[in-house]
Each structure stands twice: as C-alpha cells, then as structure tokens.
C-alpha positions as CSV (number, residue, x, y, z in Angstrom):
1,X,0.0,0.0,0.0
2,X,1.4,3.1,-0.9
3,X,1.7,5.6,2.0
4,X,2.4,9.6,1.4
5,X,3.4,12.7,3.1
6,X,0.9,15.5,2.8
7,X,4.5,17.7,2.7
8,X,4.4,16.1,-0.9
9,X,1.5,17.7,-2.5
10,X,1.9,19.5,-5.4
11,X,1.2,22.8,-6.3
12,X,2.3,22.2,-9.9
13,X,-1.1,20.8,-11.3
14,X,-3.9,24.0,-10.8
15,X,-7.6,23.5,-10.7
16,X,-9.5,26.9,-10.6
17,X,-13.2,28.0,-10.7
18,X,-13.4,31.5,-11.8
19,X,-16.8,33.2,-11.6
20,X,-18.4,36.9,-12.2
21,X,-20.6,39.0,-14.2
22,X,-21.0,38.3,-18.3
23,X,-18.4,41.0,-19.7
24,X,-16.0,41.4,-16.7
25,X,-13.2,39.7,-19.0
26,X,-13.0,35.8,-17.4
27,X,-12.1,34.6,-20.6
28,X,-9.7,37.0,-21.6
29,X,-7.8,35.7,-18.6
30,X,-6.6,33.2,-20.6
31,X,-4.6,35.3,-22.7
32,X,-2.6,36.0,-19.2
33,X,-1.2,32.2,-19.4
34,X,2.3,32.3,-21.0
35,X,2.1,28.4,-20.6
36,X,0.5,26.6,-23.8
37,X,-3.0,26.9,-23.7
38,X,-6.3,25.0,-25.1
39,X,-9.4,26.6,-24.7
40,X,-12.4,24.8,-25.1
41,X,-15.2,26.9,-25.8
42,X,-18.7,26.6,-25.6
43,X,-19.8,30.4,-25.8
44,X,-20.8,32.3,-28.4
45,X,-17.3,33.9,-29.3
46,X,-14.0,34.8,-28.5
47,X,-13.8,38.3,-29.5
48,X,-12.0,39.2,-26.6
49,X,-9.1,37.0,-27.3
50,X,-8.4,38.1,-30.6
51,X,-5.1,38.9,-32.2
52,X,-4.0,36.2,-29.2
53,X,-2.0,32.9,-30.8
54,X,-4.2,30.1,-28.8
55,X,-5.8,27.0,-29.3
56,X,-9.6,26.9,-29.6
57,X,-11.9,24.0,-29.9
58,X,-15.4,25.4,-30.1
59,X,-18.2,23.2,-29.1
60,X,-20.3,25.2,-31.4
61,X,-19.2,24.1,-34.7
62,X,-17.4,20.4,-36.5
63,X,-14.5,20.2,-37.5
64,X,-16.0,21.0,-41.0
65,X,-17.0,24.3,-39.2
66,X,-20.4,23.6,-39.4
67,X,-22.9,25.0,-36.8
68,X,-23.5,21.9,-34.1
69,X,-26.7,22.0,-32.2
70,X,-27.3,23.8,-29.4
71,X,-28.9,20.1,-27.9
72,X,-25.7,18.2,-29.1
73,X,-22.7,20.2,-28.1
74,X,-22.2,19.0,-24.7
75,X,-22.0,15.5,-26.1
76,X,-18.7,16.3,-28.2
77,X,-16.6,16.7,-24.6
78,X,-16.1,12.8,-24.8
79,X,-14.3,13.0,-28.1
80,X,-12.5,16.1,-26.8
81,X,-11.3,14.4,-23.7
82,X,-10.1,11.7,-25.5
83,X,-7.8,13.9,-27.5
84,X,-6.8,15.7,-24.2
85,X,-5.7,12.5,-22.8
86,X,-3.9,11.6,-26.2
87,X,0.0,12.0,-25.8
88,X,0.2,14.4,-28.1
89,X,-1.9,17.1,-26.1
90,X,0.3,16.0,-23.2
91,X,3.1,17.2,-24.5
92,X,1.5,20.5,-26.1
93,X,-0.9,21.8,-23.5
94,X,0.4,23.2,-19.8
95,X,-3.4,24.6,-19.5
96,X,-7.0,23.3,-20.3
97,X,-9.3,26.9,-20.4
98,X,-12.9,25.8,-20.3
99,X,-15.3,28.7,-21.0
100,X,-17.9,28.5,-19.8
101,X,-19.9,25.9,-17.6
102,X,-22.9,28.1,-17.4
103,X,-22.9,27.3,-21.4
104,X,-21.9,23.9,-21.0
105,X,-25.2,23.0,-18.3
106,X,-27.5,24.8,-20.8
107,X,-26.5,22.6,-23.2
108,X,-26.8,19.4,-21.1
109,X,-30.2,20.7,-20.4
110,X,-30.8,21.1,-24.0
111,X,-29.7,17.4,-24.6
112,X,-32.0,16.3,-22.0
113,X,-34.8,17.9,-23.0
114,X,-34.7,16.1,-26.1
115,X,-34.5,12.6,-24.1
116,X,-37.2,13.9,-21.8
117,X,-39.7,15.9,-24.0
118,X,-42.7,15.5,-21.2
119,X,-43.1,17.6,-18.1
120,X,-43.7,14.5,-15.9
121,X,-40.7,13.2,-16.4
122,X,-38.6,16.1,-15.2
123,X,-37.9,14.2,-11.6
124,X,-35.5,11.8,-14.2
125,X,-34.4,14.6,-16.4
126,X,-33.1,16.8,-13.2
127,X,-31.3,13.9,-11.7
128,X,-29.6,12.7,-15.4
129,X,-28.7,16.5,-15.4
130,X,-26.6,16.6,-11.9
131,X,-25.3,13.0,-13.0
132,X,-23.5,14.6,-16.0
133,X,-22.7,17.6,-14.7
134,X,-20.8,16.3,-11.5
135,X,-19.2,14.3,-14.2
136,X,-18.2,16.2,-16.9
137,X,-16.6,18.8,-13.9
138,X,-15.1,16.4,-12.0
139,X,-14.0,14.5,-15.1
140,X,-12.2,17.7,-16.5
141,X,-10.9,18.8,-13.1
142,X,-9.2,15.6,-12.2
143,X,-6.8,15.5,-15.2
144,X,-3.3,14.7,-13.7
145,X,-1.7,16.4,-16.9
146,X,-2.8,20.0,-16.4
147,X,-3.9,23.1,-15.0
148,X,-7.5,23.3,-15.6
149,X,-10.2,26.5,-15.5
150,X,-13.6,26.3,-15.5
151,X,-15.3,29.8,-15.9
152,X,-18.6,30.5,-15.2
153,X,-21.2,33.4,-15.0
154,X,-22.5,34.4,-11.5
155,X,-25.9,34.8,-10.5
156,X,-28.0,36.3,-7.2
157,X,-30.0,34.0,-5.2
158,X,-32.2,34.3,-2.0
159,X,-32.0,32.8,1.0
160,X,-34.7,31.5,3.7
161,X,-34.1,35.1,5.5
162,X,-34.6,37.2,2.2
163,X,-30.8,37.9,2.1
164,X,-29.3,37.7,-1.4
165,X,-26.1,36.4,-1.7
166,X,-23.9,35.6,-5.0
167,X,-23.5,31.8,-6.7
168,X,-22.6,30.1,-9.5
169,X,-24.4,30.3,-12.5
170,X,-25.6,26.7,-13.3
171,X,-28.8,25.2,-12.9
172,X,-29.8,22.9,-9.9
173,X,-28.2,22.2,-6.5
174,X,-24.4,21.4,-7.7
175,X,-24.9,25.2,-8.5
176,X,-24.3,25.4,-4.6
177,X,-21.8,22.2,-4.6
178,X,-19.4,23.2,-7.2
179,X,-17.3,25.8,-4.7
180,X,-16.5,22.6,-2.8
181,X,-15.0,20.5,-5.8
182,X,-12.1,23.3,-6.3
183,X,-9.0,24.3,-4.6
184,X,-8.8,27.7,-6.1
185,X,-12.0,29.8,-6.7
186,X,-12.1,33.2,-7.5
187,X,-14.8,35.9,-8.2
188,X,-13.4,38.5,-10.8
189,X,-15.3,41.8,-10.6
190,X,-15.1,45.5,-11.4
191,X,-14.8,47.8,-8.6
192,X,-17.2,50.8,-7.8
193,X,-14.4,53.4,-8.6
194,X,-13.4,56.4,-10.8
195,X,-11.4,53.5,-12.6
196,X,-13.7,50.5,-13.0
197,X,-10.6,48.4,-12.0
198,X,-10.7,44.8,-12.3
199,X,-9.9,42.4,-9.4
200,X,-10.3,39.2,-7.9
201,X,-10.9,38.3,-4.6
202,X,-10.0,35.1,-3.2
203,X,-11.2,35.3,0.4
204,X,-15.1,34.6,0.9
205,X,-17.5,37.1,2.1
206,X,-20.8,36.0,3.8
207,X,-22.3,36.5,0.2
208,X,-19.5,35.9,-1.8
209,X,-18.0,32.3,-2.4
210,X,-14.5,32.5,-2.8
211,X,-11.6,30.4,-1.1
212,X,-7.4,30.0,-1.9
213,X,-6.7,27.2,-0.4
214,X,-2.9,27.2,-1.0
215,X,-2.7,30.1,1.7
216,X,-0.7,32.1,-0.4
217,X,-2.8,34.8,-2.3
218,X,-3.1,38.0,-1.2
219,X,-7.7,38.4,-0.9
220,X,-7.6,40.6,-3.9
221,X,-5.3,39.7,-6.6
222,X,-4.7,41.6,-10.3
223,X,-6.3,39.7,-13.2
224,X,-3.6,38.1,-14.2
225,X,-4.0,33.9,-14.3
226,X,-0.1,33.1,-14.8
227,X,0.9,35.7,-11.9
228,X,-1.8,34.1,-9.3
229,X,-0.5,30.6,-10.4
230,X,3.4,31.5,-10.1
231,X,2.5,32.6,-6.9
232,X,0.7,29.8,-5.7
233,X,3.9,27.6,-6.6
234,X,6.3,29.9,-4.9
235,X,7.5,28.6,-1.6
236,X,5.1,29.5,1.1
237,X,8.0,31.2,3.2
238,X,8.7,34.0,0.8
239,X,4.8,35.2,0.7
240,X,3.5,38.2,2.1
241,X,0.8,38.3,4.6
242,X,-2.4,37.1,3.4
243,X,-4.9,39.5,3.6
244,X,-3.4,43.0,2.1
C-alpha cells in the first residue's frame, strides 16, 4: 500500500473555478497564461481574445466548421477528452481553459430535453442533469496532466431570510456544490471606482463564495491567471501576509 506525506503535494497541477458577471473579461484571462494553452469553448465567441496565438476547440461548430446544435454540443466533450488525454496534447498543452460551464449545463439541459420531452418526467431529467454535470466537472478537473479552469457566469439567489447572496451560475443544486469540488476559486469583478478596476478576490464574504486554499494569495489579486499561479507555486516562506 502506498503511503504519502501531505509535505508532498503538489502545487504544480492547478484546478480553478473563476466566476463573475458576463463581460468582466474571465475569458480574456486566458490570454494571461504564457504556458500553452487549449481553450475549449462553448460560448458564443472569442472576441476578446483576438489577435491572441491560442488554441480553440469550439463546441459550437465540427471540425468542418459547421454550426452543431445547441442540444448536441455537450456530447462532443467525450471526443475532446479523448484527445486531451492523447499524448500528443500532453506534450503541447500546460493549460485546459474551459469557458464557460454556465454554457456547458444549458447545453446538457438542452440534450436532455430532447430525451425527456414530457413535463412528468422532469424528476428523471433533473437527476440525469446533476449526474452529468458532476461528471463532466469532475472528469475535466481531475486530469493529472494539467492546469485546468472552468469559468462561469455568476448569478444572485435568496436565501430563507430574504438575504441575497452571490453563486454560481448553473442550474440545480451542484450550483451550490461546485465551490467545494475546487482548490482555487475566484470571483473576478469591477470595482465601484473612478477607474472601473478589475480584481479578484479570493477570500469569501458572507455572500460571496471564494476560497485560496494554497494560503498564499493575497484576498484581492490583479487579473492576471499566470501571476496568481506562479505565486501559488512559490515557496510558502517568501509570501507576504495574506490579507493586504
């Protein structure tokens, strides 16, 4: 039985959740990385990333560049995690950018829908739809080969006392679950100020999910995915005080 030291955990193999409004630039994030780079893409485009040299596969079209249907897009992560897995990839890729998993559980929905066309049978279609989605997130997260990102859109919910409080944008309860699945997540906002600067916070507020749980981020960071992970990798000892 193989026994290990908790000292021997690896920092070297990032999984992040990044969340925040549509527009506040998550996906241009990945034009931070100076590490090679696959996004796979299931929004509707990457204007934000252009004139940037990085690889795309877009769930929204073959590889004849035909349009795929909304209901069948989520299906094509199978073939794509195949070809992640391949060696080929492994030797390419330091990053797998996946934008967005709002997108992504509209389109399992979608797919669903088609399986389950009758309202009765939405008890079954709810519960294939947090199947999959644990899956295809856990699936993507647990590659040993690479950093991985999942992106998603936020959205405001309200609890039992009327307070409304910030969460992830995908439908069902694993919308409340997924915070727990990663290491690393961070909500990337625009602040209230002359500037309309951009930051993300890793430190949770009472209505805010966020959490760093390598210790050694400062609670607001600049948008900038290859500094957070170089420091995340740096020895622990040559941090500054969490918290400034």
């Amino acid at each position: 039985m193989l026994v290990q030291s908790t000292k021997d955990v690896s920092t070297q193999r990032l999984k992040f959740l990044i969340y925040g409004q549509a527009g506040v630039g998550k996906t241009s994030l990945a034009a931070t990385l100076t590490e090679k780079t696959l996004i796979i893409s299931s929004e509707a485009g990457l204007l934000s990333l252009a004139g940037h040299d990085i690889d795309v596969i877009d769930l929204s079209v073959d590889a004849k560049g035909n349009e795929v249907p909304r209901h069948e897009r989520a299906a094509r992560l199978g073939e794509i995690y195949q070809f992640i897995c391949s060696d080929a990839a492994k030797e390419k890729y330091k990053w797998i950018f996946i934008d967005s998993l709002t997108e992504i559980g509209q389109n399992v929905v979608e797919a669903l829908q088609k399986v389950y066309p009758d309202k009765k049978d939405g008890l079954n279609l709810w519960g294939e739809y947090s199947k999959q989605m644990r899956s295809i997130v856990k699936t993507f997260r647990d590659l040993p080969f690479y950093n991985v990102v999942f992106t998603a859109l936020q959205k405001v919910e309200t609890d039992e006392n009327n307070r409304r409080f910030l969460a992830i944008d995908v439908q069902g309860k694993i919308s409340n679950q997924l915070p727990g699945y990663f290491d690393e997540v961070l909500w990337m906002h625009v602040e209230d100020d002359e500037n309309k600067t951009r930051r993300i916070m890793t430190e949770a507020l009472d209505t805010i999910p966020a959490k760093d749980r390598s210790g050694r981020l400062d609670r607001y960071e600049l948008p900038n995915l290859q500094m957070i992970a170089n420091k995340i990798r740096t020895e622990k000892t040559n941090q500054p005080t969490k918290g400034k």
